[in-house]
TIRO-293754 format. One line per 4 residues: number of its first residue (from 1); their letters; for each residue x, y, z of N, C-alpha, C. Coordinates in nm, 2 decimals, m for minus. Layout:
residues N
NUM	a	X:Y:Z:X:Y:Z:X:Y:Z | ...
END
This chain:
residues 247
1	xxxx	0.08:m0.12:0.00:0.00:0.00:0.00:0.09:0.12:0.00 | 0.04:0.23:m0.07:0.11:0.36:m0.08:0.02:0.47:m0.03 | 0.06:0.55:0.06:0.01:0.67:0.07:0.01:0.82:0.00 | m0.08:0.93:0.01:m0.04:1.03:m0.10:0.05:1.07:m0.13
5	xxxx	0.15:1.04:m0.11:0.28:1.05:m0.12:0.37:0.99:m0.16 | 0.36:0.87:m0.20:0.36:0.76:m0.23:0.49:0.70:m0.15 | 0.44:0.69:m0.01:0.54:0.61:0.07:0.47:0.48:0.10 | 0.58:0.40:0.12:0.53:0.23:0.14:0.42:0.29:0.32
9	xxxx	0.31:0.14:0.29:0.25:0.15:0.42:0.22:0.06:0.43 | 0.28:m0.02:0.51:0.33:m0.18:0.56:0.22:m0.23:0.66 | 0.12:m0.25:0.59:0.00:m0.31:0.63:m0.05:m0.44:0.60 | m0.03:m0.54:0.69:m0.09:m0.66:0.67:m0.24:m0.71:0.58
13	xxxx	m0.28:m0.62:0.61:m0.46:m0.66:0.60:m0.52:m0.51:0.63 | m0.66:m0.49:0.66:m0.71:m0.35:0.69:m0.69:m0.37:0.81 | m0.64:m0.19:0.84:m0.61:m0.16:0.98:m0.74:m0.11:1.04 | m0.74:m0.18:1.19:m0.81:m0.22:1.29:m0.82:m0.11:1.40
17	xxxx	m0.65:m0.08:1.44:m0.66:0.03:1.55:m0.59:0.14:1.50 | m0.63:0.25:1.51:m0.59:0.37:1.39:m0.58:0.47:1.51 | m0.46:0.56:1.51:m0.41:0.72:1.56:m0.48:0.80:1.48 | m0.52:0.89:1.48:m0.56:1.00:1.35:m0.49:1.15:1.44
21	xxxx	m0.42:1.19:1.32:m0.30:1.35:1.41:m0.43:1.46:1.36 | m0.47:1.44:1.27:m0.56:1.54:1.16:m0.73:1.56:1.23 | m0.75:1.67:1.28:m0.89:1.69:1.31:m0.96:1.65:1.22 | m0.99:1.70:1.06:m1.09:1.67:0.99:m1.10:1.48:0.96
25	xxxx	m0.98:1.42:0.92:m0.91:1.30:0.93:m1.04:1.19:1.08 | m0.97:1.28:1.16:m1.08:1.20:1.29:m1.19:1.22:1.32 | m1.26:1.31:1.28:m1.41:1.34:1.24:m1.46:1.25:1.12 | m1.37:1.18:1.02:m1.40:1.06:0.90:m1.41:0.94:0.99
29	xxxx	m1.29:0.91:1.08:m1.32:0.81:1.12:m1.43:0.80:1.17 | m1.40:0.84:1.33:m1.52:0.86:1.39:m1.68:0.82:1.36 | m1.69:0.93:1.22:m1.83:0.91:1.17:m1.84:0.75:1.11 | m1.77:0.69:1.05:m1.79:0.60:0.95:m1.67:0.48:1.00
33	xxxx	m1.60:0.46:1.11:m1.58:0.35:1.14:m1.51:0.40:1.28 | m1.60:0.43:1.40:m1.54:0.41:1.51:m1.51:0.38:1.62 | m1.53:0.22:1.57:m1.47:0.12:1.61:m1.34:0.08:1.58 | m1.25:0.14:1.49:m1.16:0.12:1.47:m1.05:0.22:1.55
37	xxxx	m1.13:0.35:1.59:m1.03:0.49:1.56:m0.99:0.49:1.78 | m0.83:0.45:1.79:m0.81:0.44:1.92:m0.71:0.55:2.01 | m0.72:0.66:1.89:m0.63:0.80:1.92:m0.65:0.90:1.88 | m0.66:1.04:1.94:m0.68:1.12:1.83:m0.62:1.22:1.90
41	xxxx	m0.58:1.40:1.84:m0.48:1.47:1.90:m0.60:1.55:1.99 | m0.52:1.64:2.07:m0.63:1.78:2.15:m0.72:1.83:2.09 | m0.65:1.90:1.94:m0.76:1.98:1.84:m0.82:1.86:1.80 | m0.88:1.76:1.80:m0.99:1.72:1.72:m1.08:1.71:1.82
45	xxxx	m1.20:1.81:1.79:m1.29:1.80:1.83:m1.42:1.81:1.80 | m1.41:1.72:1.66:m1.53:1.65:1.63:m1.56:1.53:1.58 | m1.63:1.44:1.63:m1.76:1.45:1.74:m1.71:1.49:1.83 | m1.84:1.61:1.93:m1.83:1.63:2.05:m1.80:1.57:2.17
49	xxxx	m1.86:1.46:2.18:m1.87:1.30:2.25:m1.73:1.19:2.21 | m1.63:1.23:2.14:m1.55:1.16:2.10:m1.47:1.13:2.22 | m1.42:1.00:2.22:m1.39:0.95:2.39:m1.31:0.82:2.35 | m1.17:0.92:2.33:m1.05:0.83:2.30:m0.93:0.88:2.37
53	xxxx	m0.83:0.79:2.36:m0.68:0.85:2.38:m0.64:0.96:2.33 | m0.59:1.03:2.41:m0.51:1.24:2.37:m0.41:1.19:2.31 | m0.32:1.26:2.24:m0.18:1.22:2.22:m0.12:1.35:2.18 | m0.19:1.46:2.24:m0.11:1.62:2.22:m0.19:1.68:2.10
57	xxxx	m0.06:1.73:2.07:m0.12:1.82:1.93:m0.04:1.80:1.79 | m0.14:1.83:1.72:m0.08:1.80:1.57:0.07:1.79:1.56 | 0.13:1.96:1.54:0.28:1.96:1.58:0.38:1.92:1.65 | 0.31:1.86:1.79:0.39:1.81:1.88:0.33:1.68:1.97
61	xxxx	0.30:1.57:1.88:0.25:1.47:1.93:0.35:1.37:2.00 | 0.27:1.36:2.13:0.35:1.26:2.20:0.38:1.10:2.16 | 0.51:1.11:2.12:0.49:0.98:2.04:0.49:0.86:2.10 | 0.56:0.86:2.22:0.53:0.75:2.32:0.40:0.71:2.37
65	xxxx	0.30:0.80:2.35:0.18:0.77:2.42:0.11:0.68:2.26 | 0.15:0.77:2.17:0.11:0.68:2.04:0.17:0.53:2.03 | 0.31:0.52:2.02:0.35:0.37:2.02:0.26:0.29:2.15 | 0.26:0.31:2.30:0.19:0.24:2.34:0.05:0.23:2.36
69	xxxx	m0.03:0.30:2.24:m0.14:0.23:2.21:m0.16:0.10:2.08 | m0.06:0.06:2.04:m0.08:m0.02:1.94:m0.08:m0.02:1.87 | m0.12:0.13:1.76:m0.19:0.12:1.64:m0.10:m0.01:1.53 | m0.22:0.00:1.42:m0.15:m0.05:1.30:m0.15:0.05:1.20
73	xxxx	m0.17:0.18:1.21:m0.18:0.25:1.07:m0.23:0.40:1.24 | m0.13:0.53:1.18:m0.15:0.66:1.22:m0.14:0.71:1.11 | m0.22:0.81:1.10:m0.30:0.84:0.98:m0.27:1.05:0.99 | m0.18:1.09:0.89:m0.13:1.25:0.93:m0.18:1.28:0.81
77	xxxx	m0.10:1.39:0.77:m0.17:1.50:0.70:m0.04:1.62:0.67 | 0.02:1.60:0.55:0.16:1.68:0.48:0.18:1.83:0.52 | 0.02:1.89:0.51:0.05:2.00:0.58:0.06:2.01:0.78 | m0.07:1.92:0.76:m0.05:1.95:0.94:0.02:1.88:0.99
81	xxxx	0.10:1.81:0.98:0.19:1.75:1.06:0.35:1.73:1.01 | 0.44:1.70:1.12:0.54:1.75:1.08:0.62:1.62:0.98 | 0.70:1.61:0.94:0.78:1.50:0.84:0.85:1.48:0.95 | 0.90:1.47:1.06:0.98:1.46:1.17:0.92:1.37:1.21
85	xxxx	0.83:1.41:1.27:0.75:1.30:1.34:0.68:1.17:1.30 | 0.64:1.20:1.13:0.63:1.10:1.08:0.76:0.95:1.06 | 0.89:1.02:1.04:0.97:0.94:1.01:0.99:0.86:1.15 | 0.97:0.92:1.24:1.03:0.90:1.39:0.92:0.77:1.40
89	xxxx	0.81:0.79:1.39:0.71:0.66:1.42:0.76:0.62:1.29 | 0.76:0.61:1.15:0.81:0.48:1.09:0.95:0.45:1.15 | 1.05:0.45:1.20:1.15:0.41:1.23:1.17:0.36:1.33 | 1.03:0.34:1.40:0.95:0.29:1.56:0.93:0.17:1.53
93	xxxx	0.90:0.20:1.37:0.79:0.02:1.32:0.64:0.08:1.32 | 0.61:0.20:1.34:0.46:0.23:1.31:0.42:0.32:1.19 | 0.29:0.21:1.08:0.27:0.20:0.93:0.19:0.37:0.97 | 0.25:0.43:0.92:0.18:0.60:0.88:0.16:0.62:0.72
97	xxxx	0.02:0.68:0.77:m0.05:0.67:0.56:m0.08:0.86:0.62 | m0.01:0.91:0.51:0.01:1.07:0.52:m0.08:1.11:0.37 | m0.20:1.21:0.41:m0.23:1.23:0.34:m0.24:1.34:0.24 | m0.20:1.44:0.12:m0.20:1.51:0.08:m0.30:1.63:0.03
101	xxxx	m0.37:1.71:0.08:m0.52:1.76:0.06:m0.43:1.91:m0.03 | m0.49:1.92:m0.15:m0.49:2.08:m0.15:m0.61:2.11:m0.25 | m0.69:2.00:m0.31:m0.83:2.04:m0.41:m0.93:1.96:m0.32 | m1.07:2.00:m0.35:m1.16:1.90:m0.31:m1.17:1.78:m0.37
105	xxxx	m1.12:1.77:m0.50:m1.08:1.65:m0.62:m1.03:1.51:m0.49 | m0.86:1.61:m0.48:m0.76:1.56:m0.40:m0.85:1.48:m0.29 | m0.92:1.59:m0.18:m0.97:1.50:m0.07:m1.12:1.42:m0.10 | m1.14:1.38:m0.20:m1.24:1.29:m0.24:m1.16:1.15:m0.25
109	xxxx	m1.07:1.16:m0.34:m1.01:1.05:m0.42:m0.87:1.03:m0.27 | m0.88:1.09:m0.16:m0.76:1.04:m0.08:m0.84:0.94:0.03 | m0.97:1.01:0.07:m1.08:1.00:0.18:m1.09:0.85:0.11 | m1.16:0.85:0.01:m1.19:0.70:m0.04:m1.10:0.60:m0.08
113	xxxx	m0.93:0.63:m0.08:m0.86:0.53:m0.09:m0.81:0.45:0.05 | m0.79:0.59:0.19:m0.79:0.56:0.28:m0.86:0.45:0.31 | m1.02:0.50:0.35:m1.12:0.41:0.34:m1.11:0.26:0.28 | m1.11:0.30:0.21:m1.08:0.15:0.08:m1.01:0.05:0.15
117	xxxx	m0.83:0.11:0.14:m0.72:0.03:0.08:m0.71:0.08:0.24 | m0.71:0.13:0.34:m0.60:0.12:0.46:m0.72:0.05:0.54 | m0.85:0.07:0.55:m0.93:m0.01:0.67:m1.03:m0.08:0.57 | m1.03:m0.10:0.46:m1.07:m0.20:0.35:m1.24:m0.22:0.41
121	xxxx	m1.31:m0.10:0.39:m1.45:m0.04:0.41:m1.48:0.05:0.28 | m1.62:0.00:0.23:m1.67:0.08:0.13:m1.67:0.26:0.19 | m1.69:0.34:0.04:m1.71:0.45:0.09:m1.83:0.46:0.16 | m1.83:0.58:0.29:m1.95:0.63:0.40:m2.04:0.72:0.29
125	xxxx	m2.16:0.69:0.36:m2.24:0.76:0.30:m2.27:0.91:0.26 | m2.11:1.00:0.34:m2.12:1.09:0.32:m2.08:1.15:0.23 | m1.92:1.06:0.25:m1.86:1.07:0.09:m1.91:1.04:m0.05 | m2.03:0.96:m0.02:m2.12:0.97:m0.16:m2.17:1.05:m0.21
129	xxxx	m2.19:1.14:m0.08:m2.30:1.27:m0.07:m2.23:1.35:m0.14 | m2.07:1.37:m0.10:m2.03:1.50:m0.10:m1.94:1.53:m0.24 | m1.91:1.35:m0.31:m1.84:1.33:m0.41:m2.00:1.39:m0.53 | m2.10:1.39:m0.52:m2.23:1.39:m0.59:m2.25:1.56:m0.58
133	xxxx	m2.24:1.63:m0.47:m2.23:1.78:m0.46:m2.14:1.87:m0.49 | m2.01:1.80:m0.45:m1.90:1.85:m0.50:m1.86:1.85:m0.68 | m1.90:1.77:m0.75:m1.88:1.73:m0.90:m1.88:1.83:m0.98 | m1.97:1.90:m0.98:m2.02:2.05:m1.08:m1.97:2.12:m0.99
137	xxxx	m1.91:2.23:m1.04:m1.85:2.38:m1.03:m1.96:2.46:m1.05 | m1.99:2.57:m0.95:m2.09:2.62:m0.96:m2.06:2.76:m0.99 | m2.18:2.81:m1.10:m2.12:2.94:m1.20:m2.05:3.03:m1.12 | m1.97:3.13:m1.12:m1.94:3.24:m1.04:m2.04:3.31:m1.02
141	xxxx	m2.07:3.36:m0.87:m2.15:3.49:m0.86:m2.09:3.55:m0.70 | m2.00:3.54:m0.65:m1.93:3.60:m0.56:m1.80:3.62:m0.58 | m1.75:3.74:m0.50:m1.58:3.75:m0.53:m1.59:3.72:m0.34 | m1.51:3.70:m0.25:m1.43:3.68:m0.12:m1.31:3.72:m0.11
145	xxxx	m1.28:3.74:0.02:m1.16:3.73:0.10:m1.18:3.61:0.21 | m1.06:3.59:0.25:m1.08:3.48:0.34:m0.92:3.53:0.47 | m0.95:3.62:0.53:m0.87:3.60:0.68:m0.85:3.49:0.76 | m0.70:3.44:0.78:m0.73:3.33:0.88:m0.63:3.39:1.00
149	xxxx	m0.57:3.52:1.01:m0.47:3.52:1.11:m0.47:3.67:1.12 | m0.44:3.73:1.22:m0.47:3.91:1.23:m0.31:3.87:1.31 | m0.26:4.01:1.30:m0.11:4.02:1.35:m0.03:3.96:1.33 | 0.06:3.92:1.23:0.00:3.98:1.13:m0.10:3.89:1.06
153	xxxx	m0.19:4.00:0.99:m0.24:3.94:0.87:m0.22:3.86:0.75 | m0.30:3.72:0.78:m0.33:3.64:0.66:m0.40:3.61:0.59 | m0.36:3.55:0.46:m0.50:3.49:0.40:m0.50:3.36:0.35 | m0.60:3.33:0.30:m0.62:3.18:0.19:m0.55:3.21:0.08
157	xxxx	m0.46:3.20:0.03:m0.41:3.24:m0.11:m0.43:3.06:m0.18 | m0.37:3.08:m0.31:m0.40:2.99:m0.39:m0.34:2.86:m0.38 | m0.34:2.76:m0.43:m0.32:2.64:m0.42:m0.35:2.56:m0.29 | m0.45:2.57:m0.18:m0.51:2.51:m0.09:m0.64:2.46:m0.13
161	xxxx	m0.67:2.39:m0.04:m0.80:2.34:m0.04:m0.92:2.44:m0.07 | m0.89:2.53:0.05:m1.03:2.63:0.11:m1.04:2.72:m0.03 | m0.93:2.74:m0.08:m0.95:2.81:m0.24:m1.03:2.69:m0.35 | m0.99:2.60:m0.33:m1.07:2.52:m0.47:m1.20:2.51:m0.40
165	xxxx	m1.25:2.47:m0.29:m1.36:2.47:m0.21:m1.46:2.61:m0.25 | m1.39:2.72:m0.21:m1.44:2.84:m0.24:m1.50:2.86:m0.41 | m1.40:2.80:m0.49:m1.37:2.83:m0.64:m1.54:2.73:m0.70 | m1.51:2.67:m0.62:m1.63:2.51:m0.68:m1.75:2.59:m0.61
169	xxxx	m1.78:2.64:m0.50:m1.91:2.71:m0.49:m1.93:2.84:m0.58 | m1.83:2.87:m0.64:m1.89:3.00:m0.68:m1.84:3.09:m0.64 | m1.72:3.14:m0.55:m1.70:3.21:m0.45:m1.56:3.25:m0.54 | m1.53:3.35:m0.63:m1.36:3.39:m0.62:m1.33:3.47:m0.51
173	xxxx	m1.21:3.39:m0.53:m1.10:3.42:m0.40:m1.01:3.55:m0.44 | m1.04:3.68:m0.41:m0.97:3.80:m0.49:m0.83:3.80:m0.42 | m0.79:3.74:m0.32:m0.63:3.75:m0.27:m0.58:3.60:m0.38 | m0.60:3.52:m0.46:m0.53:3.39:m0.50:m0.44:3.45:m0.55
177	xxxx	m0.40:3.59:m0.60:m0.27:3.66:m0.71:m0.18:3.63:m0.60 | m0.18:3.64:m0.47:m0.09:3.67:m0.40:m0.01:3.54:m0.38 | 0.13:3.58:m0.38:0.24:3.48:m0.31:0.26:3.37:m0.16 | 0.19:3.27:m0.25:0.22:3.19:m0.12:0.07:3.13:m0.08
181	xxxx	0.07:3.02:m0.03:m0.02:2.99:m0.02:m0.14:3.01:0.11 | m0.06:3.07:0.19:m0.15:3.17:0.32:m0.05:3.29:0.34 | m0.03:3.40:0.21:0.02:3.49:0.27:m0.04:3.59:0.34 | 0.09:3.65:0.40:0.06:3.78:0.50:0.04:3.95:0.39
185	xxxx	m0.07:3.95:0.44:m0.10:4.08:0.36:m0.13:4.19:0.51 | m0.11:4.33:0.39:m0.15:4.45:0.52:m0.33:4.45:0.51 | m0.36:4.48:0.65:m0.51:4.46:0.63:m0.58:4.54:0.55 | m0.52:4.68:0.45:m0.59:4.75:0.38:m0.59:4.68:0.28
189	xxxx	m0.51:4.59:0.22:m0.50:4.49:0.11:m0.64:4.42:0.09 | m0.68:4.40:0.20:m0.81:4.31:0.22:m0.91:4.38:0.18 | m0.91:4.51:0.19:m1.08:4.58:0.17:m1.01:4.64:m0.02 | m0.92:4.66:m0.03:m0.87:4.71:m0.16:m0.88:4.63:m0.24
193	xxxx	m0.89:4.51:m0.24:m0.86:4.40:m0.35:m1.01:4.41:m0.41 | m1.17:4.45:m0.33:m1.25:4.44:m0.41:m1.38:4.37:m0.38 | m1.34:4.26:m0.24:m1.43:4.17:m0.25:m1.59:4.18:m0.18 | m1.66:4.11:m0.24:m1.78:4.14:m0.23:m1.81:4.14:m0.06
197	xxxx	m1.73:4.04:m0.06:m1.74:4.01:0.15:m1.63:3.94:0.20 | m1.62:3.98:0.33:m1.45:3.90:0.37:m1.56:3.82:0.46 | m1.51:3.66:0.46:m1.51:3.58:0.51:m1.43:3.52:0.63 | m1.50:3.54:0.78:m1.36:3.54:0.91:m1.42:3.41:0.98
201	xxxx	m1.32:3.34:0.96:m1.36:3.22:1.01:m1.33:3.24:1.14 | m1.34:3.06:1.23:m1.37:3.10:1.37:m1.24:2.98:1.37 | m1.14:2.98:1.29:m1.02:2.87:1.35:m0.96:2.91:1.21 | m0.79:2.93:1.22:m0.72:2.88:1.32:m0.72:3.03:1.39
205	xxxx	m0.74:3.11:1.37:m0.78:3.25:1.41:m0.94:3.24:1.47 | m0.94:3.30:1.56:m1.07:3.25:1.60:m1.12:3.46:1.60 | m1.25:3.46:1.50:m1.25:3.56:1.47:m1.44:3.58:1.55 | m1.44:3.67:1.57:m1.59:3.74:1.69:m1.64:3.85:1.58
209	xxxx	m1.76:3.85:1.68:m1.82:3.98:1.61:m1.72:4.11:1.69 | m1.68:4.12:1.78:m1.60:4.23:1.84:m1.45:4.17:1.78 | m1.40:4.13:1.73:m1.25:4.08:1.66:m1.24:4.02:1.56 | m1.24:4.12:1.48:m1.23:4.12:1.31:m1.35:4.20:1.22
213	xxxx	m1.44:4.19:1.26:m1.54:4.28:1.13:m1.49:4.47:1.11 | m1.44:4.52:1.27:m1.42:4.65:1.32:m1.32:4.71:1.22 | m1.23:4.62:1.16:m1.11:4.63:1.09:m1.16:4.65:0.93 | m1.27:4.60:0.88:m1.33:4.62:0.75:m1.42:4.69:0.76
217	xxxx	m1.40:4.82:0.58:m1.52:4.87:0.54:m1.59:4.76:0.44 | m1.54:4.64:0.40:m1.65:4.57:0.30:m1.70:4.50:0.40 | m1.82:4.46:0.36:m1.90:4.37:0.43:m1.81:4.24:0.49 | m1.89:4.23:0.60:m1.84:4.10:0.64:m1.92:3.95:0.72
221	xxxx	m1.88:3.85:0.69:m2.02:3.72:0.80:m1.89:3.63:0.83 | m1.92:3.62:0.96:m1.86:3.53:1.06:m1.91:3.38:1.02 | m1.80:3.27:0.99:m1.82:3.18:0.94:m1.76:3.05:1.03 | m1.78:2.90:0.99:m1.72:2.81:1.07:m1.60:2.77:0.98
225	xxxx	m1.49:2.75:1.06:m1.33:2.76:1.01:m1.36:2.58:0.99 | m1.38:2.50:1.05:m1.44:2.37:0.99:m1.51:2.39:0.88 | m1.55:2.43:0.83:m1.62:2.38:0.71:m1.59:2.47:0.60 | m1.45:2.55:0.64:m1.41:2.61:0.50:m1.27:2.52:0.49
229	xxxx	m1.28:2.42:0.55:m1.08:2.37:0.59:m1.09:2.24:0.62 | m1.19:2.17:0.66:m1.20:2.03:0.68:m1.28:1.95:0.62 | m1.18:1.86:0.54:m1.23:1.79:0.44:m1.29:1.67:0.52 | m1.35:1.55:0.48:m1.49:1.48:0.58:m1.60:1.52:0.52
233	xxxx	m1.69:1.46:0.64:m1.82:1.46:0.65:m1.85:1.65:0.65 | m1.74:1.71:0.69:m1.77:1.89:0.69:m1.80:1.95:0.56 | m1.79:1.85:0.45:m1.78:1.92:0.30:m1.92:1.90:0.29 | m1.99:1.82:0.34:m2.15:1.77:0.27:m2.20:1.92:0.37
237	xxxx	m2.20:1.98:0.51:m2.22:2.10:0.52:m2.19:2.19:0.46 | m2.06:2.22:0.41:m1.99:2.32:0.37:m2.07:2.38:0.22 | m2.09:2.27:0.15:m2.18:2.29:0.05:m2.33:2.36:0.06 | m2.40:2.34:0.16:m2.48:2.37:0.21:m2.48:2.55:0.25
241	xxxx	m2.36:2.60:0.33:m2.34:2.68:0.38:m2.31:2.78:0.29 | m2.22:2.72:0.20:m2.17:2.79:0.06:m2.24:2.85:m0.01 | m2.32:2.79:m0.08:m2.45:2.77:m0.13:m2.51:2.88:m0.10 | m2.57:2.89:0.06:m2.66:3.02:0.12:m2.60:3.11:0.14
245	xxx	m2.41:3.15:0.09:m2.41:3.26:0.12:m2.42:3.40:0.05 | m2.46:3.48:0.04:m2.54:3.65:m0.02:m2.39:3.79:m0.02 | m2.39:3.85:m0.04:m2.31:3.97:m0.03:m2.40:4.02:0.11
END
């Protein structure tokens, strides 16, 4: 077996007891096999009710606490976690399937190989949902900004997820010119570029009605940072969300 990356992932059979480092990652499990899922980090916190082993946080997962749960397969994520840590648990003897997300395409066709080929389970029913809503590009009729960090200021720029996410509802992303793929812009950059509405999510910046709208003359709606950034069961909402939103 190979993961998006195409590193070997030395799996007997379908794996049974699974680490997940990736919030959106352990909200798949969870929903659609969790019985299998025997770890997960601080930030994942969805399901609410999720009642498993801690093992820290994405960047700085305790790896000892991970080897002595047993897994057969810990399950990360290129951007959120580090290649350090990955090599450290392969070099432990523990099979890590790393996955690579930057289009909705990508986290369709990664969700369902996981699924598939690492715990050898048809696709959940949400992924059916969301591979069926996601398919059509939906005409343009909004331009956005997308803030994810004040002090300095960030944004969504191009080649991520939350941009093709955005692009597939309909939504242009007026910062994608910019360099880098969450660059730091000045916050007049943000109202100058044009967009119909800045979009402030509530993670990894966690944005209020009193912290962040004060800062813009374009309009602005407080949004969930899960469902513009977590691929799962969050895309069958996100489409939904998307969908409803107005200038």
């Amino acid at each position: 077996m190979r993961d998006d990356l195409g590193a070997d992932v030395p799996l007997a059979g379908p794996a049974t007891r699974v680490v997940s480092l990736v919030p959106s990652l352990t909200e798949a499990l969870a929903a659609s096999a969790p019985d299998r899922l025997v770890g997960a980090t601080d930030w994942c916190t969805h399901p609410r009710d999720l009642d498993v082993a801690r093992v820290r946080g994405t960047k700085n997962p305790d790896l000892r606490a991970i080897r002595a749960l047993s897994p057969d397969l810990v399950v990360a994520n290129m951007e959120e976690n580090r290649e350090l840590d990955v090599r450290r648990l392969r070099e432990a003897g523990v099979a890590v399937w790393v996955t690579r997300i930057e289009t909705v395409e990508e986290s369709l066709d990664s969700l369902s190989r996981l699924f598939g080929t690492g715990l050898g389970v048809p696709d959940p029913a949400w992924l059916v949902q969301a591979r069926d809503l996601w398919s059509t590009p939906s005409p343009r009729r909004l331009s956005v900004a997308v803030p994810i960090w004040r002090d300095p200021w960030m944004v969504v720029g191009a080649q991520t997820y939350t941009d093709d996410l955005l692009t597939r509802a309909g939504l242009a992303n007026v910062l994608a010119d910019r360099d880098g793929r969450y660059p730091a812009v000045d916050v007049g950059e943000i109202d100058r570029a044009g967009a119909d509405v800045v979009l402030l999510p509530d993670e990894p910046y966690v944005f209020t009605a009193d912290d962040g709208p004060e800062a813009f003359t374009t309009p602005t709606r407080l949004v969930s940072g899960r469902l513009l950034t977590w691929y799962g069961p969050a895309m069958v909402e996100a489409h939904a969300m998307l969908a409803a939103l107005t200038g």
